[in-house]
C-alpha positions in Angstrom: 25.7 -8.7 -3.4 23.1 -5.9 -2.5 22.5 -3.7 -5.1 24.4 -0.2 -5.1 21.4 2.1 -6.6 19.2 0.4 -4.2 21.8 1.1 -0.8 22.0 4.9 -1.7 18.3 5.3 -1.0 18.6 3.9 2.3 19.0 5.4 6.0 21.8 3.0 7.0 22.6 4.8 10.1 18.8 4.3 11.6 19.6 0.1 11.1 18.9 -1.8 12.2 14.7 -1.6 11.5 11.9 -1.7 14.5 10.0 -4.5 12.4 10.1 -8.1 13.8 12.8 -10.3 12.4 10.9 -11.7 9.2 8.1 -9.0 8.9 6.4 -8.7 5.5 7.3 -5.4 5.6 10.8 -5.2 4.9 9.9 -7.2 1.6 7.9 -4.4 0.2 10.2 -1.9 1.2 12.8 -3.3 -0.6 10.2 -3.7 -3.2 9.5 0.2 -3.5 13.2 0.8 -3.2 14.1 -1.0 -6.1 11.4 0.4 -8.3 12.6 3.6 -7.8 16.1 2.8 -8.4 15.2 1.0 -11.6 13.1 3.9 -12.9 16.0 6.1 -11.9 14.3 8.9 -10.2 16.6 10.9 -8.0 15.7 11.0 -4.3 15.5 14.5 -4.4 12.1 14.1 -6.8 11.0 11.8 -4.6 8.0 11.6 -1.7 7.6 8.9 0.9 4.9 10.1 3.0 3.2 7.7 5.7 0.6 7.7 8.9 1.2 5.9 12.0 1.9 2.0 12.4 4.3 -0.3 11.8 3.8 0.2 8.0 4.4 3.8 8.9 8.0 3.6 10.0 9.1 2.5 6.8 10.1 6.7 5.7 12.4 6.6 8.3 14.6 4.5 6.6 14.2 5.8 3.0 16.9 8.6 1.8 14.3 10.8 0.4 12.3 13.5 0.6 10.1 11.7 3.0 7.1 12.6 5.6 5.7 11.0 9.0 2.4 12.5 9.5 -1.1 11.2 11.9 -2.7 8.4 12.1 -4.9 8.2 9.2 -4.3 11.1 7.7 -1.1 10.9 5.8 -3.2 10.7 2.1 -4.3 14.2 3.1 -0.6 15.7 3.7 0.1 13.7 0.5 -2.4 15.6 -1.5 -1.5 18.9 -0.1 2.5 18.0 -1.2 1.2 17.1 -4.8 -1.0 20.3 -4.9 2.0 22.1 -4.1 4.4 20.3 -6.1 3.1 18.1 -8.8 6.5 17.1 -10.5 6.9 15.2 -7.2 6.9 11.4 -7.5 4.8 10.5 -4.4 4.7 7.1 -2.7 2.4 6.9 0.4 1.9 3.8 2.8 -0.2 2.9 4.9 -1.4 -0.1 6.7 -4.8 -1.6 6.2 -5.9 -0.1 9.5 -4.4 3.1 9.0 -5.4 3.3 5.2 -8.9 2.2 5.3 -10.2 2.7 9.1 -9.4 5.7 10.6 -8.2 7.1 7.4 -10.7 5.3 5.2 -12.6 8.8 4.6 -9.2 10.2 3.1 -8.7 7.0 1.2 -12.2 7.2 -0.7 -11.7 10.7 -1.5 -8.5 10.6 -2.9 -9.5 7.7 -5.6 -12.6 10.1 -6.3 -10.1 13.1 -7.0 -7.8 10.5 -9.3 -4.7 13.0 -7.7 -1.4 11.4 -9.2 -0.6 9.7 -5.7 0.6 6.4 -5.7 -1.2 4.6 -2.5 0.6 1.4 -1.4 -1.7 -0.5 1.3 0.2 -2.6 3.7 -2.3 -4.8 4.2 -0.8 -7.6 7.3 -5.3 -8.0 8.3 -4.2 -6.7 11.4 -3.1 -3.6 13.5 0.4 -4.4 14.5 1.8 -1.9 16.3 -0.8 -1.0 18.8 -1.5 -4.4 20.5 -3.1 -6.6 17.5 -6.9 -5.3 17.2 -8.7 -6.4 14.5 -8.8 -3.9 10.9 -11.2 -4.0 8.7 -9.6 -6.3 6.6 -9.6 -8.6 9.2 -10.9 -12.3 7.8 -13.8 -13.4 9.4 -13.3 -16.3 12.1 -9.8 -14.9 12.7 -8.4 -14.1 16.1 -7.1 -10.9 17.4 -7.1 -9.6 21.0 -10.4 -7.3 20.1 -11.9 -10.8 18.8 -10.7 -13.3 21.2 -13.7 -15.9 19.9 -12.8 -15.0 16.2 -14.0 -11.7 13.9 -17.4 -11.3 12.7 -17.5 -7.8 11.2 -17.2 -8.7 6.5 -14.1 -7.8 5.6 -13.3 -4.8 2.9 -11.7 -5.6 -0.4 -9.7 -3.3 -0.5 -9.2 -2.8 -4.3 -12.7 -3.2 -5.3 -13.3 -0.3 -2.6 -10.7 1.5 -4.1 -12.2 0.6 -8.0 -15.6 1.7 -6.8 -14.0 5.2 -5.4 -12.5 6.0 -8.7 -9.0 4.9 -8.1 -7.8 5.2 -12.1 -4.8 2.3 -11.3 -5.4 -0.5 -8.8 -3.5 -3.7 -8.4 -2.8 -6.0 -5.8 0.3 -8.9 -5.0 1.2 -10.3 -1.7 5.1 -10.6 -0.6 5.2 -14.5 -1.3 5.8 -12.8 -4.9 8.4 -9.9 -4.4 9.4 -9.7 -7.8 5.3 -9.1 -8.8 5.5 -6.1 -6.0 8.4 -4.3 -8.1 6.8 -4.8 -11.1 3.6 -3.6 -10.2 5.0 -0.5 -7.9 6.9 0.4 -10.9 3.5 1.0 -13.4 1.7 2.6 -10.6 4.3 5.2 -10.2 4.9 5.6 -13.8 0.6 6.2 -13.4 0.8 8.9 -11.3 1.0 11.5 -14.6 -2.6 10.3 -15.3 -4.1 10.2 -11.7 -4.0 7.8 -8.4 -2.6 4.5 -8.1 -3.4 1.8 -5.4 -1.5 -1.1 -4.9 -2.4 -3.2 -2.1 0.7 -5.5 -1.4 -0.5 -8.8 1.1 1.7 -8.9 4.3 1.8 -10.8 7.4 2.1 -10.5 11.1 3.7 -13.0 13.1 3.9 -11.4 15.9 0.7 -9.9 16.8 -1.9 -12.3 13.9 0.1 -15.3 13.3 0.9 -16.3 16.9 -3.5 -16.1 17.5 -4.1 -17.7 14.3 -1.6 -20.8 14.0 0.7 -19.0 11.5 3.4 -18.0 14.5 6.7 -17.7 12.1 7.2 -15.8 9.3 7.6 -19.1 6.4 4.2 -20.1 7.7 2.8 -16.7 7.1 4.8 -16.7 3.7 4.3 -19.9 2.7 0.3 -19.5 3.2 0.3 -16.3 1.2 2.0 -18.6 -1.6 -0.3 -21.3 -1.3 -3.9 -19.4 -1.5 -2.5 -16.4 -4.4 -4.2 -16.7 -7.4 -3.6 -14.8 -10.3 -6.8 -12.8 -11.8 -6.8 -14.6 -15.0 -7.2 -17.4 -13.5 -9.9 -16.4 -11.1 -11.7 -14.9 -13.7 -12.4 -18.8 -14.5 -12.7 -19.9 -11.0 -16.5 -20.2 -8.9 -17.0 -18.2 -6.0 -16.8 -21.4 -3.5 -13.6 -22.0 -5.5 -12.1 -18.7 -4.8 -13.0 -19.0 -0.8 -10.0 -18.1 1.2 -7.9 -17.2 -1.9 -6.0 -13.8 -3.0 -6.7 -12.9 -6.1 -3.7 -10.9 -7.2 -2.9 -8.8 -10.8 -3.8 -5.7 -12.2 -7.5 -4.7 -11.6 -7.7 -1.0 -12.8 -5.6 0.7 -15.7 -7.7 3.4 -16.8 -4.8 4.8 -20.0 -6.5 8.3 -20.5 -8.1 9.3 -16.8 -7.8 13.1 -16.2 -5.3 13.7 -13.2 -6.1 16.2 -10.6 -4.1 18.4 -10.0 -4.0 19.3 -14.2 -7.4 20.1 -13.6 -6.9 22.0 -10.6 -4.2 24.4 -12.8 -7.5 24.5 -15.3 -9.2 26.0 -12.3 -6.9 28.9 -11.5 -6.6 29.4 -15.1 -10.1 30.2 -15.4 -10.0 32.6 -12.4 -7.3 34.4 -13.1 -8.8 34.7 -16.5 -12.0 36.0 -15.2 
């Protein structure tokens, strides 16, 4: 039986969903849902903001307080809905093309300003929606119709850019482990107090990766996630020819007494009103 707490925060009447039968994406959705549910914040505190893409769609369908902004830019209208109302509880996703290409600039500097934001990356190594090109998290040798003889550009890791940036909370699962997403959507909203939060959860694409790369339905895509995860304890022990093609997932980040931003910012006015 679906759970009651987690039906209310749904848009039933826009079912059913534009996302492929057996996307990744409805996974983490569900994901997100029921850690909100299960830190029982109303809807009415709640954000969902999101770009463009198939990852994008996902406010739509969330009874919320919710925002569908441009391509690339949805961190930006994020930060200005904290800056304007920091008792918010902001979610914001984005795919891996969205979040780190054409929005990669907005990414960066949000880590840098630790603003309580919690950033999930929908990362499916591929842009969906707009006729499978290649994203910069694209793994090398892979096929997509802007790298018909395979990718050669090096991939991002996409938390160690965000751990370099200054991302205060950064974590990473795929959806092969959906009860790992909850758990670790649920400490990187509960982060948010203390500053910005980026959870990259490992999709898939069927439709527009899988079919190019011999992974054309969804359990092969699923099972392949399952297969290659490892979990960072375990890498820590593992060579770098042994973690070749794996996914390390776990917490990376969890800085306990980072400065948020926008407490800082109220600092600021302080000061000049002061003055």
């Amino acid at each position: 039986m679906p759970r009651e707490d987690v039906k209310k925060l749904l848009r039933t009447k826009f079912m059913p969903h534009i996302w492929c039968p057996g996307c990744g994406h409805g996974i983490i959705m569900h994901a997100i849902l029921r850690a909100i549910a299960d830190l029982k914040i109303p809807k009415e505190q709640v954000c969902i903001s999101s770009g463009i893409g198939c990852s994008s769609r996902m406010p739509g369908y969330i009874d919320a307080c919710t925002l569908h902004t441009a391509h690339g830019r949805s961190l930006a209208f994020a930060t200005g809905v904290r800056l304007a109302n920091p008792d918010l509880t902001i979610v914001n996703v984005m795919g891996d093309g969205d979040g780190t290409a054409i929005g990669g600039n907005h990414f960066i500097h949000a880590c840098r300003r630790n603003i309580g934001i919690t950033a999930v990356v929908m990362n499916n190594n591929i842009y969906g929606m707009t006729g499978g090109q290649a994203s910069p998290t694209t793994p090398e040798g892979a096929f997509a119709s802007t790298a018909p003889y395979g990718a050669i550009d090096p991939t991002f890791d996409i938390c160690k850019l965000a751990e370099g940036a200054g991302a205060t909370f950064v974590a990473r699962a795929t959806v092969a482990q959906p009860v790992m997403c909850e758990q670790i959507l649920k400490k990187a909203i509960l982060h948010q107090k203390k500053g910005f939060a980026v959870v990259e959860l490992v999709s898939y694409c069927h439709t527009q990766f899988g079919r190019k790369n011999k992974r054309s339905r969804p359990m092969d895509n699923f099972n392949y996630l399952k297969d290659n995860s490892v979990m960072k304890a375990k890498a820590d022990t593992m060579t770098a020819e042994e973690l070749k093609g794996k996914i390390v997932i776990g917490e990376f980040v969890n800085i306990e007494d980072a400065r948020e931003y926008t407490k800082r910012y109220d600092e600021v006015i302080a000061r000049a009103q002061k003055a």
